[in-house]
C-alpha positions in Angstrom: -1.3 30.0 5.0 1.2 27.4 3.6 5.2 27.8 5.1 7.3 25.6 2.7 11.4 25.2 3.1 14.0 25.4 0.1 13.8 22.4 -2.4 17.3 22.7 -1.5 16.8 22.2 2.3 13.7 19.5 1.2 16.7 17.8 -0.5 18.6 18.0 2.7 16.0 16.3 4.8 15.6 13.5 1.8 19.3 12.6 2.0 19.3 12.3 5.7 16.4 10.2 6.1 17.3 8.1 3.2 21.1 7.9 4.7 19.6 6.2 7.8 19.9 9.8 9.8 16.0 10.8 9.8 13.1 9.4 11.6 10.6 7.2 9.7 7.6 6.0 10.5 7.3 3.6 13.1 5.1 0.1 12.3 2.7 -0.4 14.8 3.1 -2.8 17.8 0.0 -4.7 16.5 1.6 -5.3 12.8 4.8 -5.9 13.9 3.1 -9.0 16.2 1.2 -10.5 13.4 4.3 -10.1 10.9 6.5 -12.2 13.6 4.0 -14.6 14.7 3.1 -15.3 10.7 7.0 -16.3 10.7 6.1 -19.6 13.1 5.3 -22.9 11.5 3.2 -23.2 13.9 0.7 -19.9 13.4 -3.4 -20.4 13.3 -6.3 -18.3 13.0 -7.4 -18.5 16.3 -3.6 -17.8 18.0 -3.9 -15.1 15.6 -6.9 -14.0 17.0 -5.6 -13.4 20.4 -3.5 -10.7 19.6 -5.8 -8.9 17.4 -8.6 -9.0 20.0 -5.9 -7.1 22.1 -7.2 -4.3 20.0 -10.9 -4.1 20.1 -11.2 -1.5 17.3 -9.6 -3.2 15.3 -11.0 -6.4 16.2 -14.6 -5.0 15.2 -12.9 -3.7 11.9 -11.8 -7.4 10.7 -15.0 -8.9 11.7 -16.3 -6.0 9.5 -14.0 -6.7 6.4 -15.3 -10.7 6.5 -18.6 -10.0 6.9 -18.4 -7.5 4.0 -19.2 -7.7 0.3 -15.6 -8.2 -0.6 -15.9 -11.8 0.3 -19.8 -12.5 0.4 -20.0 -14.4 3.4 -23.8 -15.7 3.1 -24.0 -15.9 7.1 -22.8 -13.2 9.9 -19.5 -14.0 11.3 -19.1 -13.0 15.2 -16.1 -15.1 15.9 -13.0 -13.4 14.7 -10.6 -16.7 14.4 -13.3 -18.4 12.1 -13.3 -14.5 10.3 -9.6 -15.0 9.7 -9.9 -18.5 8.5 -12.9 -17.4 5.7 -10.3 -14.6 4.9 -7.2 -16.4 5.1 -3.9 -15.7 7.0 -2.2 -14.0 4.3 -5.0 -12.1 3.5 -5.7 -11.3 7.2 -2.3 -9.7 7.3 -2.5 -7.6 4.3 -5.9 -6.3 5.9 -4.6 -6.1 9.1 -2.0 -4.0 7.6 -4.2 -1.3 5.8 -6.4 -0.8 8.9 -3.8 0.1 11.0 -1.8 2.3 8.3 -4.7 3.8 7.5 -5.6 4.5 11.1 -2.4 6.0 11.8 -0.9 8.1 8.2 -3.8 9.8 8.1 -3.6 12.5 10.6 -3.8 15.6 8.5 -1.9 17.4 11.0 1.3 15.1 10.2 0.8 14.4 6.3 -1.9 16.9 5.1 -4.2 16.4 2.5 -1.8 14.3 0.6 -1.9 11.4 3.4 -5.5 10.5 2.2 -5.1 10.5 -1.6 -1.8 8.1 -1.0 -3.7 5.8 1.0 -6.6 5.9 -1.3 -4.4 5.4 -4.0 -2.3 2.2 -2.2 -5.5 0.8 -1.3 -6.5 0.8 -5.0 -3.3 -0.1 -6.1 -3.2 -3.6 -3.7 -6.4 -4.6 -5.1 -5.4 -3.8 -8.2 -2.2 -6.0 -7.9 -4.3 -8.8 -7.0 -6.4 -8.8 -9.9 -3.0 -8.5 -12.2 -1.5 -11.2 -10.6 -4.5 -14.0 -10.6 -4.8 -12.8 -14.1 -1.2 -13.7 -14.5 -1.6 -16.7 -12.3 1.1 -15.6 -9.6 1.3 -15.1 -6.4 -2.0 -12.5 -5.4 -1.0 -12.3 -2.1 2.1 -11.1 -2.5 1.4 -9.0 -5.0 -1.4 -7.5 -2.8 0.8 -6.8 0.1 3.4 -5.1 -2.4 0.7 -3.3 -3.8 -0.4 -1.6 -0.8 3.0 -0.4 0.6 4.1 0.5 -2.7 3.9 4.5 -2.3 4.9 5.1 1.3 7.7 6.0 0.8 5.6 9.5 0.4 4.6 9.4 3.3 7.9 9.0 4.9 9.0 11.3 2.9 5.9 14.2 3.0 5.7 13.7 7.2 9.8 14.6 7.0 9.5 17.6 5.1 6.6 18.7 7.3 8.3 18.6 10.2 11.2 19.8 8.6 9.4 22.9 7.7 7.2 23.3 10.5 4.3 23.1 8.4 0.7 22.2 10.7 -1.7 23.5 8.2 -1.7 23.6 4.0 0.5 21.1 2.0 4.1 21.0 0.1 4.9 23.0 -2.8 4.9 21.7 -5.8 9.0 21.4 -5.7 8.9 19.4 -2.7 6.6 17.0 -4.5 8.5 17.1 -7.4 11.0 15.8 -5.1 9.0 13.3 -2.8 8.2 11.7 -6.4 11.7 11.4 -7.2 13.1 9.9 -4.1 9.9 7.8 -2.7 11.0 4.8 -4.3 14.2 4.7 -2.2 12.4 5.9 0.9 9.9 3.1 1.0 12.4 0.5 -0.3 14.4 1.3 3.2 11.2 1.7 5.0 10.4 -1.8 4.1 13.5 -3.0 6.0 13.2 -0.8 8.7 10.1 -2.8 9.2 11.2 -6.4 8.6 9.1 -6.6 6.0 9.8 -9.5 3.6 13.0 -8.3 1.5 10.5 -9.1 -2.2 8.4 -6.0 -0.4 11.5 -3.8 -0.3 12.7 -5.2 -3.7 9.2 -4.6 -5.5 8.4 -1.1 -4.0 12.2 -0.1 -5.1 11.4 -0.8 -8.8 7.9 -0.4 -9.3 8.6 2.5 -11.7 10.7 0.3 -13.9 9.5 -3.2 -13.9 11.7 -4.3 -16.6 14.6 -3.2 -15.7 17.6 -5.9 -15.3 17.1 -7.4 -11.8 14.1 -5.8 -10.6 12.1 -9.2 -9.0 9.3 -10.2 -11.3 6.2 -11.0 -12.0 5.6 -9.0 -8.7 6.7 -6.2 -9.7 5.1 -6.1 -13.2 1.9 -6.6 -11.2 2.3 -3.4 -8.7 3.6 -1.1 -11.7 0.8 -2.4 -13.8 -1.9 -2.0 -10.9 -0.3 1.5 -10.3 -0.5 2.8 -13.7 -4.4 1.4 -14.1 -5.2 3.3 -10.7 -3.6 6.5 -11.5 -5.4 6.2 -15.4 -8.9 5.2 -13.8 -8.2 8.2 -11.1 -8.3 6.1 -8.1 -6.6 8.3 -5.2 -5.4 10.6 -8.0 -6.6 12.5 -11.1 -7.8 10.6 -13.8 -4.9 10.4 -16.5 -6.4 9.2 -19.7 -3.0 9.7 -21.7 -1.7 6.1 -20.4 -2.0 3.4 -22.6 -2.3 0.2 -20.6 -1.8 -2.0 -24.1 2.3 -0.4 -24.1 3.0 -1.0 -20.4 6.2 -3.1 -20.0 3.7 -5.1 -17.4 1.6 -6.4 -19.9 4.1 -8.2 -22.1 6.4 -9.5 -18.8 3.0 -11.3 -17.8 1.8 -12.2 -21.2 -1.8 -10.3 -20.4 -3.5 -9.5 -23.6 -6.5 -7.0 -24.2 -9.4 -8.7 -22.4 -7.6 -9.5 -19.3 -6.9 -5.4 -19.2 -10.5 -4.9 -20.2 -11.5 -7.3 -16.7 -9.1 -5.1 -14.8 -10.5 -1.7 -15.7 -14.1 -2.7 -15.5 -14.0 -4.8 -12.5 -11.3 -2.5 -10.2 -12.5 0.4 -9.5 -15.7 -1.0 -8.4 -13.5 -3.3 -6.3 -11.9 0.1 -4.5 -15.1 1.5 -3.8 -16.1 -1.7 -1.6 -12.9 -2.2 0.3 -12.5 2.0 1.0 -16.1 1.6 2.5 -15.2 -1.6 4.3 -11.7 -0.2 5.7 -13.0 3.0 7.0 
């Protein structure tokens, strides 16, 4: 049986976490160690390496991402500082990233069934920001990172109203998510800085609903709200919602995509999110 507290008292909760009063999520010791050491001029694969074979299980689970079909490595890698240097740095990170978030939001004790369809739905999203954003010749990178942590600001958000409501079993009602959706934006905007994320991160996740609004950072955020719209149309993490038109996003005239380059995206992503789910699990 589900226990659920007043969208009023939900709305409580909301303001104090988002007035810096609440407790969000904490970023793990291991993420928080590769985004400092990624700061240094002086950062390599193989110093890297040392801190992420700290961590055997996740250790295995890079070697297992390089040696996957998401980047066709013709020969088995065993050495995991020359299976960050086939991956890349940046790229290690934004892996590193979604293996350990998705280790740890997706305890169904602390976010529900809810915690798996945002991750699946981030997960789809980053990869779908990185097509975008080589499409639109940017930055993929960036985008990809952006992309992944766009939405968890639910999480934040889902695991406070929880706890909130003492709720171990079952999920929110469907006011409480009314709200979550409202205010996730915010939440993960400030979650971003709670993390010492880069501030574009914070800046992209805070407007990804309204890419063309005056200030919001571009083209990174045209690539997450594009990505985001494709994934919830294509059902990726969420029901499929064939009533968006991808052609009349404000995305696709901020990046100057046309038709074909939409075409590629839907045909090529969710294939793409299929590959990395299996790899990342």
């Amino acid at each position: 049986m589900t226990t659920t507290a007043a969208p009023t008292n939900a709305l409580d909760v909301i303001k104090q976490l988002l007035a810096g009063t609440g407790d969000l999520p904490v970023l793990p010791e291991i993420a928080i160690k590769l985004m400092d050491e990624l700061r240094s001029p002086n950062v390599t694969a193989a110093r890297i390496a040392q801190y992420v074979k700290k961590d055997p299980i996740l250790a295995a689970a890079v070697l297992r991402v390089a040696n996957s079909a998401l980047y066709g490595g013709r020969s088995q890698i065993t050495d995991l500082a020359f299976a960050m240097s086939r991956i890349g740095l940046m790229q290690t990170r934004n892996l590193i990233l979604a293996l350990v978030l998705r280790s740890k939001m997706s305890d169904t004790n602390v976010y529900g069934s809810l915690g798996a369809q945002v991750l699946d739905h981030s997960l789809a999203v980053a990869f779908g920001s990185r097509l975008v954003a080589e499409a639109a010749r940017v930055d993929a990178e960036d985008a990809f990172l952006c992309g992944l942590l766009h939405d968890f600001g639910k999480l934040a958000l889902i695991k406070a109203l929880r706890e909130s409501a003492g709720i171990r079993n079952g999920d929110l009602s469907a006011d409480q998510m009314a709200l979550v959706d409202e205010h996730h934006a915010q939440a993960g905007s400030l979650l971003a800085t709670r993390w010492g994320l880069p501030e574009l991160v914070g800046l992209v996740i805070r407007d990804h609903h309204r890419c063309d609004a005056p200030g919001a950072p571009q083209p990174s955020t045209a690539c997450v709200s594009l990505a985001d719209a494709t994934a919830h149309k294509l059902g990726l993490g969420s029901e499929p919602d064939d009533s968006i038109d991808l052609m009349r996003h404000p995305a696709v005239r901020l990046l100057r995509l046309d038709k074909q380059a939409l075409d590629g995206l839907c045909e090529h992503l969710p294939g793409l999110f299929d590959t990395a789910r299996g790899a990342l699990s």
